[in-house]
C-alpha positions in Angstrom: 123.9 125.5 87.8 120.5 126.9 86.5 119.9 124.1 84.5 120.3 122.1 87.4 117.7 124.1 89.4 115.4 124.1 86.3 115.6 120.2 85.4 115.0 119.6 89.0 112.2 121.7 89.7 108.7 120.9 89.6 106.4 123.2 87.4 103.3 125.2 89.4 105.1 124.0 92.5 108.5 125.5 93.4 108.7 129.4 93.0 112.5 129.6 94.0 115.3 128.1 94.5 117.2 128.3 98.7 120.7 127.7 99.4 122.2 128.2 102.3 126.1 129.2 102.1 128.9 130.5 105.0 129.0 134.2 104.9 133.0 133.8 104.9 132.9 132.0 101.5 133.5 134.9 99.2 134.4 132.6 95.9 130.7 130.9 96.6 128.9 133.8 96.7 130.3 135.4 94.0 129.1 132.2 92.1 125.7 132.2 93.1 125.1 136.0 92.4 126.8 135.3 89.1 124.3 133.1 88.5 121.7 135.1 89.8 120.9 134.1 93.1 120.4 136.9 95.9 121.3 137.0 99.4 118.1 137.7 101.8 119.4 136.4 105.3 121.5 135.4 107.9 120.5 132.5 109.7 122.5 133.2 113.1 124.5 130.0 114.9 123.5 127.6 111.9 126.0 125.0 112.1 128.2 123.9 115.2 131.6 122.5 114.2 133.5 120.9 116.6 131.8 123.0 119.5 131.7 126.3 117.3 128.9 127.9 115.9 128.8 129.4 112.4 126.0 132.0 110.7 124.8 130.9 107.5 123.9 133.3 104.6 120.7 132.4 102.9 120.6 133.1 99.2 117.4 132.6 96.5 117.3 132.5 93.1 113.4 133.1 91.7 112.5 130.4 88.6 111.8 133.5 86.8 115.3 134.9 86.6 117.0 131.8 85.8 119.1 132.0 82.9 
């Protein structure tokens, strides 16, 4: 998944990596913070689904600590 990031990115322009993940998703987050990405918010009624609203945790993983 870093390598991803990294391949992706453009050097001098992009300083982090954002992902946006439901705060219910355990597995997922475990993942990301596995891989080094850190949870910073909670992005209240993010997503409606079929007339429901759901909160979205916002995660960011820093080019610097990519592994």
């Amino acid at each position: 998944m870093t390598a991803f990031c990294r391949s992706t990115a453009h050097p001098g322009r992009n300083e982090r990596v954002r992902i946006h993940v439901a705060p219910d998703n355990e597995a997922a987050i475990r993942l990301y913070r596995a891989a080094g990405f850190e949870p910073f918010a909670r992005e209240p009624r993010a997503l409606k689904i079929d007339g429901v609203y759901h909160d979205s945790l916002l995660m960011t993983l820093p080019f610097g600590k990519m592994a």
